[in-house]
N, CA, C and O atoms as a GROMACS GRO file, in nm:
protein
  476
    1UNK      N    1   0.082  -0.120   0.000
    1UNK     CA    2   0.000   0.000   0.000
    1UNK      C    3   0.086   0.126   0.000
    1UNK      O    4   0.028   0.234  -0.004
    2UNK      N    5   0.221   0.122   0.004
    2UNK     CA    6   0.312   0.196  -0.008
    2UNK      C    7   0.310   0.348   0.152
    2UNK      O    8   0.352   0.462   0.170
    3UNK      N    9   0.255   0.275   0.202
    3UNK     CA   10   0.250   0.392   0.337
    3UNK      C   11   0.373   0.372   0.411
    3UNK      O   12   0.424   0.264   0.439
    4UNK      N   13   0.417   0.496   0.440
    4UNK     CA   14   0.564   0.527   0.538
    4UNK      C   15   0.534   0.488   0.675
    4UNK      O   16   0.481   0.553   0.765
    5UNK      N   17   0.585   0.350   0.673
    5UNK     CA   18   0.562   0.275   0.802
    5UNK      C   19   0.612   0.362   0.910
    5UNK      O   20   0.560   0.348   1.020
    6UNK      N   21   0.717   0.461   0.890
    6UNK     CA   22   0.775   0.550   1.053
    6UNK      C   23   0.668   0.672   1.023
    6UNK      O   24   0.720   0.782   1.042
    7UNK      N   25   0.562   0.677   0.991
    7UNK     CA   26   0.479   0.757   1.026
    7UNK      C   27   0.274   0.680   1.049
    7UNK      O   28   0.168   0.732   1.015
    8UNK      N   29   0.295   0.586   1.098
    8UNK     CA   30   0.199   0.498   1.129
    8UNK      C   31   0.307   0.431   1.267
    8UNK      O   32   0.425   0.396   1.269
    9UNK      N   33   0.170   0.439   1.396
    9UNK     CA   34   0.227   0.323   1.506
    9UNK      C   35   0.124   0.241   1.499
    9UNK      O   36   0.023   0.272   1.435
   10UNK      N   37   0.136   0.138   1.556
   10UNK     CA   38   0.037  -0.019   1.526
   10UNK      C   39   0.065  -0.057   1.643
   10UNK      O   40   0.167  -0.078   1.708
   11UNK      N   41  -0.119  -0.065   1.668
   11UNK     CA   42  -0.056  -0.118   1.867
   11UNK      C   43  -0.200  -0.228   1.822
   11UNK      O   44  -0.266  -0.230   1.718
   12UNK      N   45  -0.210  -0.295   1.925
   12UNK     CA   46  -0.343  -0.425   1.976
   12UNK      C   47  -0.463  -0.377   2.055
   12UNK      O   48  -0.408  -0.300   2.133
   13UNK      N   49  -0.538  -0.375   2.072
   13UNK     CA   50  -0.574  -0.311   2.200
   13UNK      C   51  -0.726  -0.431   2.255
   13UNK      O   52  -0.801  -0.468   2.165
   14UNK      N   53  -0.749  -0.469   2.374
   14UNK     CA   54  -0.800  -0.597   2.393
   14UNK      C   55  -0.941  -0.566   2.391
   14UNK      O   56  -1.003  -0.461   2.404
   15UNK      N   57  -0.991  -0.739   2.366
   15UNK     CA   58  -1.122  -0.695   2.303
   15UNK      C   59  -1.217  -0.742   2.441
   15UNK      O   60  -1.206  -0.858   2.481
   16UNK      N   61  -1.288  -0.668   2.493
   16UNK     CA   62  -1.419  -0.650   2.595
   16UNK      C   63  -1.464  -0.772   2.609
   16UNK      O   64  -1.429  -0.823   2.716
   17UNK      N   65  -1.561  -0.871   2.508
   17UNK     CA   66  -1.603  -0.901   2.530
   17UNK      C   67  -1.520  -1.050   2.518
   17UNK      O   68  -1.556  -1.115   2.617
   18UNK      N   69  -1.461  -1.100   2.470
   18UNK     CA   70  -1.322  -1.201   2.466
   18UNK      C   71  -1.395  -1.221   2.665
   18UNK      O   72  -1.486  -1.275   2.728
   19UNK      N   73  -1.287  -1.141   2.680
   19UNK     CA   74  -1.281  -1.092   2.829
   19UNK      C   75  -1.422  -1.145   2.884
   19UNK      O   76  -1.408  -1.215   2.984
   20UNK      N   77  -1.520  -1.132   2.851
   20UNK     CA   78  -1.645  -1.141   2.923
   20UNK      C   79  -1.711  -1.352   2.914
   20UNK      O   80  -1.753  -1.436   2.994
   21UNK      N   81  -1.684  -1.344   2.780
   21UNK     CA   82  -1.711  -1.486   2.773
   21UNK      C   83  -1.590  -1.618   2.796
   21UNK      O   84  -1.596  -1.733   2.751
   22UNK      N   85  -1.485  -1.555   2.882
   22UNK     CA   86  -1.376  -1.644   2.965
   22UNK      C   87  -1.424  -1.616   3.107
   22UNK      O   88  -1.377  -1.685   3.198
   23UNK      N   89  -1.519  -1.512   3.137
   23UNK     CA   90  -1.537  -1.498   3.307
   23UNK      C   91  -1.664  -1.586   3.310
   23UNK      O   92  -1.690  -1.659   3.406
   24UNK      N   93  -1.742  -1.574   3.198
   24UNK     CA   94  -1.920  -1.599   3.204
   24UNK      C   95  -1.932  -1.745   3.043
   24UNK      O   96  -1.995  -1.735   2.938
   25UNK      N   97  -1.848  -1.857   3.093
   25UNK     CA   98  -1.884  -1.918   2.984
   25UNK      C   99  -2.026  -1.962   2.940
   25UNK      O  100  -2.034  -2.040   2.846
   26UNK      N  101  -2.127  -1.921   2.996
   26UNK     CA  102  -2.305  -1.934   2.898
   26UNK      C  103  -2.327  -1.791   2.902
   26UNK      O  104  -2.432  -1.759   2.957
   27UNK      N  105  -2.240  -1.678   2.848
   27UNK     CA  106  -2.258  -1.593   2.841
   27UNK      C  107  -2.258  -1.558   2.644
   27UNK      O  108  -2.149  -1.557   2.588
   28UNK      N  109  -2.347  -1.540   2.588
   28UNK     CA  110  -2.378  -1.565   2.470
   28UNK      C  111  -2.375  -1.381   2.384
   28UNK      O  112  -2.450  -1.299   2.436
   29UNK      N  113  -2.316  -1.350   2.303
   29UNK     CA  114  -2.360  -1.201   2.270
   29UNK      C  115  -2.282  -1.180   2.134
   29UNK      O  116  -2.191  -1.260   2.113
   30UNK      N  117  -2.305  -1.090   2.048
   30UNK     CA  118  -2.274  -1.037   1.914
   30UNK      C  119  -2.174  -0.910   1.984
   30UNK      O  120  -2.198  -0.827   2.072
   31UNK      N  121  -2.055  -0.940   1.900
   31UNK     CA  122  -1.980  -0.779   1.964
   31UNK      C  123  -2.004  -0.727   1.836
   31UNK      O  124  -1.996  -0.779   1.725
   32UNK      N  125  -2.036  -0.609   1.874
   32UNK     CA  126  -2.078  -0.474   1.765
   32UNK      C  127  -1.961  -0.398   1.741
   32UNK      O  128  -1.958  -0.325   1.642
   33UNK      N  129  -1.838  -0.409   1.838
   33UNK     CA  130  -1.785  -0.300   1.824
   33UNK      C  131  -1.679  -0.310   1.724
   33UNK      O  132  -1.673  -0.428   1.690
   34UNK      N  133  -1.578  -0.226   1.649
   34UNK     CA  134  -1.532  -0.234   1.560
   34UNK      C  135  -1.360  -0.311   1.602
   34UNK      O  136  -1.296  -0.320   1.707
   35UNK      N  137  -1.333  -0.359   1.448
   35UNK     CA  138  -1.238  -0.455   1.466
   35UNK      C  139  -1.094  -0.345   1.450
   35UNK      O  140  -0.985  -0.368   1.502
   36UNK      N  141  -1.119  -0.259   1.389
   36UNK     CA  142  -0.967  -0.177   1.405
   36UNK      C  143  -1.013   0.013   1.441
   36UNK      O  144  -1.121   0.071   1.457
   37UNK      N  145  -0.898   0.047   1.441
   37UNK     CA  146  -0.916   0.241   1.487
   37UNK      C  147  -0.796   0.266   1.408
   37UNK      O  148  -0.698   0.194   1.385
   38UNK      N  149  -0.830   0.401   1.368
   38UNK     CA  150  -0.768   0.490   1.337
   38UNK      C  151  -0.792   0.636   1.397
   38UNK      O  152  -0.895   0.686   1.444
   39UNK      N  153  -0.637   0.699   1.376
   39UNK     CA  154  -0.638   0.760   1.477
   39UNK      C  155  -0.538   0.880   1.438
   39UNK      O  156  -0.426   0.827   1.431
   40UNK      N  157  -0.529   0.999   1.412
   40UNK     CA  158  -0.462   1.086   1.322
   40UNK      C  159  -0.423   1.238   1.438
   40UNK      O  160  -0.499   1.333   1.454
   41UNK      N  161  -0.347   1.230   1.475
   41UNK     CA  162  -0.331   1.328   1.608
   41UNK      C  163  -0.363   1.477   1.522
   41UNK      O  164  -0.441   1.441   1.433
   42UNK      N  165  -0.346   1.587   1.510
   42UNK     CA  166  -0.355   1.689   1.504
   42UNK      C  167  -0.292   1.834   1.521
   42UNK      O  168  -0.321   1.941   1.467
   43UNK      N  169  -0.188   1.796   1.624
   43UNK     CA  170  -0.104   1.849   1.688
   43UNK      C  171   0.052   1.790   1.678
   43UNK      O  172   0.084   1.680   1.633
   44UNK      N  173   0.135   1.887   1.729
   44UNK     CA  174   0.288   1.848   1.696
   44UNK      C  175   0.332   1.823   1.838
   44UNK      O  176   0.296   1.894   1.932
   45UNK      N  177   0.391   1.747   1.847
   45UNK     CA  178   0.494   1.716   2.034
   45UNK      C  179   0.622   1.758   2.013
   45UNK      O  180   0.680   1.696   1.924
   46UNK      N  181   0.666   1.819   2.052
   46UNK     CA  182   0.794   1.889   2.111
   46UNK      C  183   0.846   1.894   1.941
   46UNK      O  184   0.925   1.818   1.884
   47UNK      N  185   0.773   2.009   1.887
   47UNK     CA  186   0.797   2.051   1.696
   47UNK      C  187   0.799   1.930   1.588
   47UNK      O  188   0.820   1.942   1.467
   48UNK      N  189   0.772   1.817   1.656
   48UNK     CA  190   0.758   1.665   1.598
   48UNK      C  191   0.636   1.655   1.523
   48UNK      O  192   0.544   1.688   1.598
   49UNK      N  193   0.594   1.625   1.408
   49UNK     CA  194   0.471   1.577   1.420
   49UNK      C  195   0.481   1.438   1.467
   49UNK      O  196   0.570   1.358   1.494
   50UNK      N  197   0.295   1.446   1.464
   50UNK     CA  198   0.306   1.270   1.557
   50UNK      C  199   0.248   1.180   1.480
   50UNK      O  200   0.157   1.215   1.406
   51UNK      N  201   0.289   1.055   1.484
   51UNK     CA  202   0.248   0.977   1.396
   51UNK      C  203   0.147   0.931   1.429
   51UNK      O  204   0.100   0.930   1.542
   52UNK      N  205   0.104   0.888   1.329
   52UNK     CA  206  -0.081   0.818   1.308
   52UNK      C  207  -0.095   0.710   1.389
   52UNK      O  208   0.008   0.672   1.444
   53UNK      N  209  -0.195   0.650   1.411
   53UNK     CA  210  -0.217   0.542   1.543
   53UNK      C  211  -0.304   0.446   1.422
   53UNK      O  212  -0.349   0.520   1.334
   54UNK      N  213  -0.329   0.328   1.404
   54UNK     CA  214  -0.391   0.200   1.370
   54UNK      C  215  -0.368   0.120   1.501
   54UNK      O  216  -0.268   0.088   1.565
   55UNK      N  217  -0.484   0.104   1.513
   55UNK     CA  218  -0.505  -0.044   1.655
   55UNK      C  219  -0.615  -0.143   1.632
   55UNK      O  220  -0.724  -0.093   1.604
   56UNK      N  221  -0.609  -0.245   1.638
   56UNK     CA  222  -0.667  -0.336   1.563
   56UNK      C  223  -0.662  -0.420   1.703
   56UNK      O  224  -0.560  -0.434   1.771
   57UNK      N  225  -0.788  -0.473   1.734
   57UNK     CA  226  -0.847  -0.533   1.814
   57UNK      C  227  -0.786  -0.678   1.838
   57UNK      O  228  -0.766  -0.742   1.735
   58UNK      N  229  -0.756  -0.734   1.947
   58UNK     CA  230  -0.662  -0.866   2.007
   58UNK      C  231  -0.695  -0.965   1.902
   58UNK      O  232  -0.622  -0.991   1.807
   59UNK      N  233  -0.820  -1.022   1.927
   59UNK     CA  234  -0.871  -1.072   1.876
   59UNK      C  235  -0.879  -1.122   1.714
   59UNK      O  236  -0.883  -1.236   1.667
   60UNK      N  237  -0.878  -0.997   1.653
   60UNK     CA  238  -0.792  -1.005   1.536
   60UNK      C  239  -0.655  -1.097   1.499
   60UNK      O  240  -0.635  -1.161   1.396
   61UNK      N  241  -0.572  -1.085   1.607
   61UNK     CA  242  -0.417  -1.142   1.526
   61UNK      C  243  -0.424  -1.302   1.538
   61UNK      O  244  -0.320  -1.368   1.532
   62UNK      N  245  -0.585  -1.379   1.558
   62UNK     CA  246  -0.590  -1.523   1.540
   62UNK      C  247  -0.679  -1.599   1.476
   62UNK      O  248  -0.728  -1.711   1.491
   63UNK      N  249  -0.692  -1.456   1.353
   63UNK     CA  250  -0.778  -1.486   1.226
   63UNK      C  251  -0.667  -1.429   1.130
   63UNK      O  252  -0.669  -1.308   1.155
   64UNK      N  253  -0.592  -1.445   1.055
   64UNK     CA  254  -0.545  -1.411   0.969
   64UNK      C  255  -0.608  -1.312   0.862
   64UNK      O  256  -0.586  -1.193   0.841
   65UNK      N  257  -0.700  -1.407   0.800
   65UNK     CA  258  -0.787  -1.388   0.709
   65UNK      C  259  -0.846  -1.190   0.721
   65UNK      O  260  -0.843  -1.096   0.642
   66UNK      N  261  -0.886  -1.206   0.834
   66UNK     CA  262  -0.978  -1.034   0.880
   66UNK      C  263  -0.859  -0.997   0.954
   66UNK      O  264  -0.884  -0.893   1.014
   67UNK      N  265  -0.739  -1.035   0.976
   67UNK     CA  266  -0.619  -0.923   1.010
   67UNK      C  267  -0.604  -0.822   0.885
   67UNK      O  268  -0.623  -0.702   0.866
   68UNK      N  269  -0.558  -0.936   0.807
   68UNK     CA  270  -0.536  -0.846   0.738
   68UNK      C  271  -0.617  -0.763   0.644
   68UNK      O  272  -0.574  -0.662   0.588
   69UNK      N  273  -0.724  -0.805   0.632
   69UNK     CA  274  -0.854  -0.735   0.605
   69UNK      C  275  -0.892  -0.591   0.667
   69UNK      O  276  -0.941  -0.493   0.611
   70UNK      N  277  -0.851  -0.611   0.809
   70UNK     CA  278  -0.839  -0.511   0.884
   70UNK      C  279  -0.762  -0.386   0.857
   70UNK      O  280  -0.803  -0.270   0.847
   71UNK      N  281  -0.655  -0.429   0.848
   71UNK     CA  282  -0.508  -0.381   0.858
   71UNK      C  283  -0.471  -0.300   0.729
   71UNK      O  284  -0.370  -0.234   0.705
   72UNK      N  285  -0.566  -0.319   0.663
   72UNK     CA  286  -0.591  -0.293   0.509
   72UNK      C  287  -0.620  -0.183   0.541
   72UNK      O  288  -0.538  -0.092   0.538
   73UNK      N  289  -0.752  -0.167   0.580
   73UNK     CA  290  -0.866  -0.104   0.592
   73UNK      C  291  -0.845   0.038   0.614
   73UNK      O  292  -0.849   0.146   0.555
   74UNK      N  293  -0.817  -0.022   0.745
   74UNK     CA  294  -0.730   0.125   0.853
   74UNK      C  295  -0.609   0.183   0.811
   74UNK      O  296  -0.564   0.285   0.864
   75UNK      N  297  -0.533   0.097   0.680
   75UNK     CA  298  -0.405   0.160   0.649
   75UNK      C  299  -0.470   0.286   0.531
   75UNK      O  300  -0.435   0.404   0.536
   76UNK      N  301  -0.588   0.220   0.409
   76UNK     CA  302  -0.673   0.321   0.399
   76UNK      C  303  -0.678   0.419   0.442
   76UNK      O  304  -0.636   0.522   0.388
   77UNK      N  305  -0.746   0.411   0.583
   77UNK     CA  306  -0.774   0.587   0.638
   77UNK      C  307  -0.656   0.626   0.658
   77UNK      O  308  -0.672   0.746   0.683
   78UNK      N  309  -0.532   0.602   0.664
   78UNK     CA  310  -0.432   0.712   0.677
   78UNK      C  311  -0.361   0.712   0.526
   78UNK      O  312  -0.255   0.768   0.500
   79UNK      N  313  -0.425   0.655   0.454
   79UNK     CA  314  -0.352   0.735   0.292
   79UNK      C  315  -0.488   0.794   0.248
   79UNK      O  316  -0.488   0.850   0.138
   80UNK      N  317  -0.568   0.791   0.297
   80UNK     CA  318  -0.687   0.869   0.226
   80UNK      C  319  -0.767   0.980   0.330
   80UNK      O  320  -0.826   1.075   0.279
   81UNK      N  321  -0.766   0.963   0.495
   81UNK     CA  322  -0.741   1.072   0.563
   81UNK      C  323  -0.635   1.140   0.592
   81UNK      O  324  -0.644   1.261   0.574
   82UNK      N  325  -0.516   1.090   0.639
   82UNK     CA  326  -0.415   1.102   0.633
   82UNK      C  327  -0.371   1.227   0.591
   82UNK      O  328  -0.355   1.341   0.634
   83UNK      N  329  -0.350   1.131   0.446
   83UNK     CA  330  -0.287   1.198   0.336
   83UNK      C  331  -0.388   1.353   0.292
   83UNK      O  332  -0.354   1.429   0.201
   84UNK      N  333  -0.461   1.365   0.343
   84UNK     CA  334  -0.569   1.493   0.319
   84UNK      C  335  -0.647   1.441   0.202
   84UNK      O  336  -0.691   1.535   0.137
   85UNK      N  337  -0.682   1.314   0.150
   85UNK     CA  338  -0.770   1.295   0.043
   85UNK      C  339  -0.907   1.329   0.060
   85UNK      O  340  -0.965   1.384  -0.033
   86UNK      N  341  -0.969   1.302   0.171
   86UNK     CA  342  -1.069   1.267   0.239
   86UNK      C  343  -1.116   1.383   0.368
   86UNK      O  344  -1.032   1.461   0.414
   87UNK      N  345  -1.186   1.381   0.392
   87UNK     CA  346  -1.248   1.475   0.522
   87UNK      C  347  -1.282   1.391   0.598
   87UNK      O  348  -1.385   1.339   0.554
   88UNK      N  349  -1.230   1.319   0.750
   88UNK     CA  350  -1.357   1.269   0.827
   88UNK      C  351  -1.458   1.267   0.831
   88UNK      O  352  -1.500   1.152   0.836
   89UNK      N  353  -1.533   1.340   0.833
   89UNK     CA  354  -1.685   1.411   0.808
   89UNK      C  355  -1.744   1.374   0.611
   89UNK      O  356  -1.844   1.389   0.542
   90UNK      N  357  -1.671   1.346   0.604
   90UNK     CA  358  -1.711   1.313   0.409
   90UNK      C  359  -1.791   1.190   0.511
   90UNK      O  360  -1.759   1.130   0.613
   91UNK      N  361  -1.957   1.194   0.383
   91UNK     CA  362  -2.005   1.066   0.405
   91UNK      C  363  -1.984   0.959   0.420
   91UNK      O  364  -2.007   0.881   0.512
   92UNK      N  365  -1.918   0.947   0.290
   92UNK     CA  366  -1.914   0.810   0.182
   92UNK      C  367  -1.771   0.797   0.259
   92UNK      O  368  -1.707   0.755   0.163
   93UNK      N  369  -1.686   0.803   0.353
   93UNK     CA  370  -1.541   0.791   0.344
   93UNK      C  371  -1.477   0.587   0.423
   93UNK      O  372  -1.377   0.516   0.424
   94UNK      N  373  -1.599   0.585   0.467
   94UNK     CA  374  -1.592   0.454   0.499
   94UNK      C  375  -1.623   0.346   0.357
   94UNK      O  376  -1.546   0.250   0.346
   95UNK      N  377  -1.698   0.358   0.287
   95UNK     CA  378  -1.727   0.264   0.156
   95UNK      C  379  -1.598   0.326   0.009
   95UNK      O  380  -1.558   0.266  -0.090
   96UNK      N  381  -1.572   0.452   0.055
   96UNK     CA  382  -1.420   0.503  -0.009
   96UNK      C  383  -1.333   0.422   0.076
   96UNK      O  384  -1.311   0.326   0.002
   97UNK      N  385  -1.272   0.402   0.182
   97UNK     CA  386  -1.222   0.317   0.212
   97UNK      C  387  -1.201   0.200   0.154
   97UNK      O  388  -1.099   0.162   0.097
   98UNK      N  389  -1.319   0.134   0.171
   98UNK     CA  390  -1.332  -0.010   0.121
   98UNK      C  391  -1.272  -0.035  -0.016
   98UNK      O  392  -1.206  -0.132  -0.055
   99UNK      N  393  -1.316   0.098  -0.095
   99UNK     CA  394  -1.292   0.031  -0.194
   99UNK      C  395  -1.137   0.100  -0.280
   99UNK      O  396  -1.104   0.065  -0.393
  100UNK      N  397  -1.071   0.186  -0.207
  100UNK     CA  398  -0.918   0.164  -0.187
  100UNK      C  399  -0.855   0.055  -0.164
  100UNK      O  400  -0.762   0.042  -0.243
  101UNK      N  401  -0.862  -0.012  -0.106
  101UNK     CA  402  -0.837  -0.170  -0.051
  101UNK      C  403  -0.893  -0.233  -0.176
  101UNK      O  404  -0.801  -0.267  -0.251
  102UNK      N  405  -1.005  -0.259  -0.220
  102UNK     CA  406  -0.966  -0.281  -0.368
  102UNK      C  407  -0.922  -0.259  -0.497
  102UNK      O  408  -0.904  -0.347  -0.582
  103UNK      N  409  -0.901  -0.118  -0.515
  103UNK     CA  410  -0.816  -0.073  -0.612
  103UNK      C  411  -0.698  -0.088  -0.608
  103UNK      O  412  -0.637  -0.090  -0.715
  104UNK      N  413  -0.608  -0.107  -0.449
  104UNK     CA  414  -0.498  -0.205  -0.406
  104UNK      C  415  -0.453  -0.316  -0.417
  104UNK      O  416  -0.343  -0.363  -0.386
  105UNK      N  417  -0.572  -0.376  -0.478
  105UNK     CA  418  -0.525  -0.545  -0.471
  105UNK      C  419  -0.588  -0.591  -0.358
  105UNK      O  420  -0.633  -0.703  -0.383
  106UNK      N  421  -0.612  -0.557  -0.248
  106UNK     CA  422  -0.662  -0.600  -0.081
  106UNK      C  423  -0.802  -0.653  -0.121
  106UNK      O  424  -0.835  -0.744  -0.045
  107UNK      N  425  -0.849  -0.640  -0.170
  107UNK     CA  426  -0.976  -0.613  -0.142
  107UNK      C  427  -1.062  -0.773  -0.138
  107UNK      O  428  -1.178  -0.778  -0.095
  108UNK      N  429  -0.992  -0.895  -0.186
  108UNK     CA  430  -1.031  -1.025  -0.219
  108UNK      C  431  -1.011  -1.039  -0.067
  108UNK      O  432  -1.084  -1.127  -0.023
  109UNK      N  433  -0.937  -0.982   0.024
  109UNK     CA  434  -0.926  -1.032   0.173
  109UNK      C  435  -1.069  -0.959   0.249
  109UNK      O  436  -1.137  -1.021   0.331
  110UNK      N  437  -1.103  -0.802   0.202
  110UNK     CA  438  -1.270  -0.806   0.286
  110UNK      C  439  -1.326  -0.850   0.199
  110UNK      O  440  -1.446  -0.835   0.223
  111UNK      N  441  -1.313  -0.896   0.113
  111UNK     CA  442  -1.489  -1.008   0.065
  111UNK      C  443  -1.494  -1.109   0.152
  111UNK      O  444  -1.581  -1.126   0.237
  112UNK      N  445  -1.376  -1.193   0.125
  112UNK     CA  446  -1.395  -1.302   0.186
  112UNK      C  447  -1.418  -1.330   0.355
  112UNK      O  448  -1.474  -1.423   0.413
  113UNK      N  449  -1.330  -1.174   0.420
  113UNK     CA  450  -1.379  -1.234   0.588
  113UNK      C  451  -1.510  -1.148   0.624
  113UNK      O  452  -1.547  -1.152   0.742
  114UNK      N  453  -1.592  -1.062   0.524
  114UNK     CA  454  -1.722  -0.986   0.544
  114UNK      C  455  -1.820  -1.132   0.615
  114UNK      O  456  -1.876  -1.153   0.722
  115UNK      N  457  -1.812  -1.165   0.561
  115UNK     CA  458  -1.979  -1.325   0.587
  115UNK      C  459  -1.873  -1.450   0.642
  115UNK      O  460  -1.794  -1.473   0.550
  116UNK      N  461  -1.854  -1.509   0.719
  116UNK     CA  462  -1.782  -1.604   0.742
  116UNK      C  463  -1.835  -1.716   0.822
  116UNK      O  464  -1.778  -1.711   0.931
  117UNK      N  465  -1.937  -1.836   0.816
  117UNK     CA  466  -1.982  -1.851   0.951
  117UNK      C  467  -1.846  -1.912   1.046
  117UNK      O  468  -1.742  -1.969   1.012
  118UNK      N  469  -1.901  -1.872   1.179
  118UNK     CA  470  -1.773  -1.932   1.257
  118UNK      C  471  -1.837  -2.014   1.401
  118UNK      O  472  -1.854  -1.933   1.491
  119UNK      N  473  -1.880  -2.172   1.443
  119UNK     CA  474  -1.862  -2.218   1.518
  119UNK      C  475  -1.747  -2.222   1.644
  119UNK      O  476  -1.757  -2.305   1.734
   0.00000   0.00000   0.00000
């Protein structure tokens, strides 16, 4: 995707409900919440700018398949927010997303982990 990896940090960050159905095993629920963040500071630290944040949910790094689906995704918003292509506030900037990741080549990885059943 050609993004300047020393201006992107990539952290994990743990997923809630993981957590909930190891304390409460007949504890049954759909997590809604999203599988990665992006995150674009605004401000400079000590005349530095600061680099962009991608965090992609624990849970993620033991599916391959929607890692990198993920990882895609969110690398998206920082060449297309980022990069000033895009406005946060633009409607459409999430289905622009998506389909950066396929004009990339990525994009055969969210078809395939969009519908997945998983026992």
């Amino acid at each position: 995707m050609k993004v300047d990896c020393k201006s992107v940090e990539l952290e994990a960050f743990p997923d809630e409900t993981q957590e909930l159905q190891e304390m409460l095993p007949s504890w049954r629920g759909q997590s809604a919440g999203c599988a990665g963040l992006y995150f674009h500071p605004h401000t400079e630290h000590d005349g530095e700018k600061q680099a962009m944040l991608v965090a992609i949910r624990a849970t993620q790094l033991d599916d391959p398949l929607s890692l990198v689906a993920t990882i895609a995704h969110e690398l998206g918003h920082v060449i297309l927010l980022g990069g000033g292509l895009l406005h946060h506030k633009t409607p459409d900037h999430e289905p622009m997303t998506d389909l950066l990741t396929v004009f990339l080549g990525l994009g055969i990885f969210s078809a395939n982990s969009s519908e997945r059943f998983k026992q």
